[in-house]
C-alpha positions in Angstrom: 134.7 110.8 90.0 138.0 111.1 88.7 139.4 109.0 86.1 141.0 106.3 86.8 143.8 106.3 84.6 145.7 108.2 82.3 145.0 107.2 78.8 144.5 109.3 76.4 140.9 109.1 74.8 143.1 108.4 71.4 144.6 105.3 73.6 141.8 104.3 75.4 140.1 104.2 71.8 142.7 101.8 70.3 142.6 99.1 73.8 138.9 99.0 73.0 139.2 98.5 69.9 141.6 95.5 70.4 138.9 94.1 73.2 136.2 94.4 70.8 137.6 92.2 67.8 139.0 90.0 70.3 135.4 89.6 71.6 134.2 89.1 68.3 136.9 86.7 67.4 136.9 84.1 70.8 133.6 85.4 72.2 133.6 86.1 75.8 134.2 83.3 77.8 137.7 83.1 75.7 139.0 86.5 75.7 141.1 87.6 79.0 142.7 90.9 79.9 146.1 89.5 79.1 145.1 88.8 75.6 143.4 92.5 75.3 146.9 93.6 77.0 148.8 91.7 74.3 147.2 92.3 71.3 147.1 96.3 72.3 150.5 96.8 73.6 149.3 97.9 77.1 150.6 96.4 80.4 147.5 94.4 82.3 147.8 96.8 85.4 147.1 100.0 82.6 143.6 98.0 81.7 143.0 97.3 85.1 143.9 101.1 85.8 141.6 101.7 83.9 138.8 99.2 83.7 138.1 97.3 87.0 137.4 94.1 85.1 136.6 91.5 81.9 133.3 92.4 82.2 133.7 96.4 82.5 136.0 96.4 79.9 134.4 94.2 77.1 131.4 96.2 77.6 132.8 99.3 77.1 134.2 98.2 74.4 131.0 97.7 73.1 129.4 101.0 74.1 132.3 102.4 72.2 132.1 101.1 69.4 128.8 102.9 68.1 128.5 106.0 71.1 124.7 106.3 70.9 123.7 108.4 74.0 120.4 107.1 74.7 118.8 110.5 74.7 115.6 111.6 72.9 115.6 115.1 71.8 111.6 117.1 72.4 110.4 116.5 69.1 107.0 118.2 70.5 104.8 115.1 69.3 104.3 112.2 71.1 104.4 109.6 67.7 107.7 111.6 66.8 109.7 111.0 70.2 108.5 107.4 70.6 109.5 106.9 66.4 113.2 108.5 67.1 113.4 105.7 70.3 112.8 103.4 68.3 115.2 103.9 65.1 118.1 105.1 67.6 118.0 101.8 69.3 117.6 99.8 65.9 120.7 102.0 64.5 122.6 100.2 67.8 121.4 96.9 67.3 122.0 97.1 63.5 125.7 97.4 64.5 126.6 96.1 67.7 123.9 92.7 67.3 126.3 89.9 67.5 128.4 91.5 70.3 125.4 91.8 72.2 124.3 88.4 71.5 128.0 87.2 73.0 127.0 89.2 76.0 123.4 88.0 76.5 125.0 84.5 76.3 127.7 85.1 78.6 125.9 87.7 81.4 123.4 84.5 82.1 127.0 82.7 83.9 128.5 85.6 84.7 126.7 87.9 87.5 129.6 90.5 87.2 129.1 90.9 83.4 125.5 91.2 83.7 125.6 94.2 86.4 128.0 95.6 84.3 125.7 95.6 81.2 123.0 97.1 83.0 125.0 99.7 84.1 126.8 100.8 80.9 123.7 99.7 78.4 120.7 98.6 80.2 120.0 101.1 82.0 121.1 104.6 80.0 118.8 102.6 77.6 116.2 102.0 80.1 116.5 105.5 81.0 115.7 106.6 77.6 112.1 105.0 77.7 111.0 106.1 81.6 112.3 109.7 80.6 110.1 109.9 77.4 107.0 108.3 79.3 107.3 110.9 82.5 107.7 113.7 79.6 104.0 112.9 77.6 102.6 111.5 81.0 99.8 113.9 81.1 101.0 115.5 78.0 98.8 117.2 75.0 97.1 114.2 73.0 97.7 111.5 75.9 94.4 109.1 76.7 93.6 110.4 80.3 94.6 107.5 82.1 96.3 106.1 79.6 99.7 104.3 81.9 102.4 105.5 80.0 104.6 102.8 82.0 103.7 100.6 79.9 105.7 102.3 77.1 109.4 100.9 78.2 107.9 97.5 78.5 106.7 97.4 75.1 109.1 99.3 73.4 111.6 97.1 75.0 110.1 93.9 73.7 110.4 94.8 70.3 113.6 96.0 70.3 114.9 92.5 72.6 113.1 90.4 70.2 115.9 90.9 67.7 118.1 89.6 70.1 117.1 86.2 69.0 118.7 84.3 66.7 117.4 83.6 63.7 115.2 86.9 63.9 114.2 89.1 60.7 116.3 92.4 61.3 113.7 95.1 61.8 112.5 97.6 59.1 111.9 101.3 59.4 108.5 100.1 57.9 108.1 98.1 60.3 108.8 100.1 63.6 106.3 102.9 62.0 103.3 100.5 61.6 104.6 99.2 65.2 103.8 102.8 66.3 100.8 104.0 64.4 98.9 100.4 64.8 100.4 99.8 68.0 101.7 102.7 70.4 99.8 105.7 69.6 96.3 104.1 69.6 97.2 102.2 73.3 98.3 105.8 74.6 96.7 108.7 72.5 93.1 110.2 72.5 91.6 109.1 69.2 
């Protein structure tokens, strides 16, 4: 699919920039295109150019911000792939947590912003977890029988529990006991 504008990657950078403080300074709700086109010199048709809506562009605004593609390198052992999950998705939350917390809050009014989250976060992220589990399903040191499907579930409530406010940030201490006391005696042969 071809782009849909013709920013350059240096420009495109600087509008999201501008969306994302904006965000963080009005939350959601508050912040409208006109504002982003303000604040970042850019004419409204350019964002909308560009980005089809709010929604699509405060998100990737987010996304932007810290690039993690939700991809897990072979690490060859099952308790070394599920770890490197883990502590990418913590690095995210670490530094995206209150934008995401905005979003949460506003994709439960807005049906628009909450496809668009799946499609740009939830779901590379998503992605990330049914990849690893079809990789080790079957896999050297895997329980036979063991439903590795369960993996993204679990994996996924940990990492949405910070989410909440009010929540304890996680540790790296804390995601290793989570996978040795947790995940690799559910899903490994002992």
């Amino acid at each position: 699919m071809p782009p849909r504008s013709r920013l350059s990657p240096e420009r495109e950078d600087e509008i999201l920039a501008v969306a994302f403080e904006l965000m963080m300074e009005q939350g959601f709700d508050r912040v409208t295109v006109d504002a982003v086109a303000a604040r970042s010199g850019a004419s409204k048709a350019t964002l909308y150019r560009r980005w089809a809506s709010k929604p699509e562009l405060l998100v990737a605004a987010v996304r932007r911000r810290i690039p993690v593609p939700f991809e897990l390198p072979e690490h060859g052992d099952f308790r070394e792939d599920v770890l490197f999950g883990l502590r990418l998705v913590k690095r995210w939350l670490d530094d995206n947590l209150a934008a995401l917390q905005f979003l949460v809050e506003a994709s439960r009014r807005d049906e628009a912003l909450s496809e668009e989250m799946q499609r740009q976060i939830a779901g590379p992220h998503d992605s990330m977890w049914l990849g690893l589990a079809d990789r080790w399903r079957g896999g050297a040191g895997i329980r036979p029988g063991a439903d590795l499907a369960w993996l993204h579930p679990l994996c996924e409530g940990i990492m949405t529990n910070q989410l909440l406010p009010q929540q304890e940030p996680l540790t790296d201490e804390y995601l290793v006991r989570f996978v040795d006391e947790v995940v690799v005696p559910l899903f490994t042969q002992p």
